[in-house]
N, C-alpha and C positions, 0 to 999 in steps of 0.2 A: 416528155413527149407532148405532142401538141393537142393529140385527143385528150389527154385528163387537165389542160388548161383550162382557164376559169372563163375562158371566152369559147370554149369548144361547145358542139352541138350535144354530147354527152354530158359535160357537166350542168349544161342548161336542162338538159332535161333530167338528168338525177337531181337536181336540185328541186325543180317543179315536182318530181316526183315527192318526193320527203315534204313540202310542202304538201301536196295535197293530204300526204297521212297523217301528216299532224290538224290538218281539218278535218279529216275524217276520225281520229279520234276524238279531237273535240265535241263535233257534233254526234258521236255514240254518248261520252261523259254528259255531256248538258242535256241527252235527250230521256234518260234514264227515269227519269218522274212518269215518262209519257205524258202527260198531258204539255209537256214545254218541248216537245218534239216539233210544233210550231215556231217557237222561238228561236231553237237551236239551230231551224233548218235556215229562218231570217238571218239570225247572225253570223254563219258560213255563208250564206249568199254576201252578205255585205264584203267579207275579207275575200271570196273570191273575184267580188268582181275587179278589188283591188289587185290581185294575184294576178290576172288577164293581163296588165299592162305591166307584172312588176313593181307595183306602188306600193306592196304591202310588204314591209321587212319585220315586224313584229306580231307573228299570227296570234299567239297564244293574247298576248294585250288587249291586241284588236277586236278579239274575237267576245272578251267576256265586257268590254264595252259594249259593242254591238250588239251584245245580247239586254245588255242593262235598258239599251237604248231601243230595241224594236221585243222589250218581252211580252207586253200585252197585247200589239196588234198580232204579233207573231202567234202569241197561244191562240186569239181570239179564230186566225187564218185557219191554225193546224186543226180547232177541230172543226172548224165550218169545211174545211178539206175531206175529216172523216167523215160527217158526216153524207156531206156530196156522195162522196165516192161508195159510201155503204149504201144508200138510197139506190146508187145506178143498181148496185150489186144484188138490190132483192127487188129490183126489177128483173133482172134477166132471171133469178132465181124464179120469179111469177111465173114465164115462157115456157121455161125447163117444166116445172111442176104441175102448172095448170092445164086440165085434159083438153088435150087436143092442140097443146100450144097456140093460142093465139097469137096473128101476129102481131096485133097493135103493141103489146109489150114486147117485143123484140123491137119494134120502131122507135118508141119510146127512149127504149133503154139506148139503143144507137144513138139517139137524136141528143136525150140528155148527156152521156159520155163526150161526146161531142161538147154538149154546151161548158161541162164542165172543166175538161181539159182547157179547154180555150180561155175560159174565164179565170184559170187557175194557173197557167203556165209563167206567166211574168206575173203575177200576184207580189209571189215572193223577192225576186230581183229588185219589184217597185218599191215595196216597202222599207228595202235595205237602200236604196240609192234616192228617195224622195219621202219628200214629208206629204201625205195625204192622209183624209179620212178613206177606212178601209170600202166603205162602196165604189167610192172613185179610184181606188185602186185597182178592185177586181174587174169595174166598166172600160178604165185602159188598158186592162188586160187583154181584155174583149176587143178595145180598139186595136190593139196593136198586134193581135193574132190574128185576126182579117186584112187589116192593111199590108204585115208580110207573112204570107200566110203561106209562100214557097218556102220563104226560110225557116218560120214556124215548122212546117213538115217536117222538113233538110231534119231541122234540129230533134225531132221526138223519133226521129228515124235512127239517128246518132245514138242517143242517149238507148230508143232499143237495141242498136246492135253492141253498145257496150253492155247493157243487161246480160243478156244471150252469150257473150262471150265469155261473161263473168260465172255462169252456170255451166262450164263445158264440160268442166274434171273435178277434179277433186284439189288438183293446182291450182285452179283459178275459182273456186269455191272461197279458196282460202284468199286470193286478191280481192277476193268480194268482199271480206269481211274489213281487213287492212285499207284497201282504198274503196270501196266499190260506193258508199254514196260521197264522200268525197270527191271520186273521179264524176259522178252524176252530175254534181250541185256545180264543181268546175265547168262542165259541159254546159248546162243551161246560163250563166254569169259571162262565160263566153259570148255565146251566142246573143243575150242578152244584151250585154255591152255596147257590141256594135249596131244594133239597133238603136238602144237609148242615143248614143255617141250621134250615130243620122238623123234621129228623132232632133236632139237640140242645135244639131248644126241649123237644120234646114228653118228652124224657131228661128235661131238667132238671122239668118238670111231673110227672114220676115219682120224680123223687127225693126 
């Protein structure tokens, strides 16, 4: 039958499925130290963005390359991430606790989240698909989440309503586990992709 052909829209997409959970197990195996949860998450980005067009036929190879090749900036990212991210976190905590809620730290806390997402969204993508020093990393991440900053949205919108879905039951609790940053880390390399892809077209039309 022609639905389980190798050219059909089901085998394409069972295929990509099985692909992404074998990145998603990879990056649980690699991430297991926690402190190389930074690494692990670079080096799935790297294989997926090859995934996006197809170009990647050997995950598991690719992937502990990729991790040889982005471990340090990657660790170095994952805890300047936690950090970030815990900093927003005992700001709002301040809000919540401090009498009378102030709002300057509910602003704050907005405003920093804000700066951090943005600063941190293609962080990882860059560092899997270009060689830079990690400042000028996290600065075009900054540029390029202002310059497309509808698709920017589009895409944290996406990636929460696959969160949200992944939380529903107790079925999909368990897809969370199986693919659920896998399908994440695919989602951002996606969208990611065609960015950088406009980004060097419109380079090369300048040069």
């Amino acid at each position: 039958m022609r639905i389980f052909s190798v050219d059909s829209s089901l085998y394409r997409f069972l295929t990509k499925f099985l692909d992404v959970m074998k990145l998603n197990f990879l990056w649980i195996l690699f991430s297991l130290p926690v402190v190389t949860v930074g690494a692990s998450t670079a080096a799935a980005m790297a294989v997926a963005l090859k995934m996006v067009d197809d170009e990647e036929g050997y995950i598991g190879k690719s992937f502990v390359k990729s991790f040889g090749e982005n471990w340090k900036q990657g660790t170095i990212l994952g805890i300047i991430t936690v950090v970030s991210f815990y900093a927003v976190y005992l700001d709002f905590e301040l809000f919540r606790v401090t009498k009378d809620n102030p709002v300057i730290f509910l602003i704050v806390g907005v405003i920093s989240a804000f700066v951090v997402i943005m600063a941190l969204t293609y962080s990882y993508p860059l560092i899997a698909r270009y060689e830079n020093t990690l400042p000028k990393t996290i600065r075009n991440s900054l540029d390029i989440s202002s310059k497309y900053f509808g698709r920017t949205i589009l895409m944290l919108l996406v990636i929460l309503f696959e969160f949200l879905v992944l939380q529903f039951n107790e079925v999909m609790l368990f897809f969370s586990v199986i693919i659920g940053p896998g399908l994440i880390i695919f989602t951002l390399a996606s969208f990611s992709k065609r960015i950088f892809q406009q980004i060097e077209k419109d380079s090369d039309g300048r040069a």
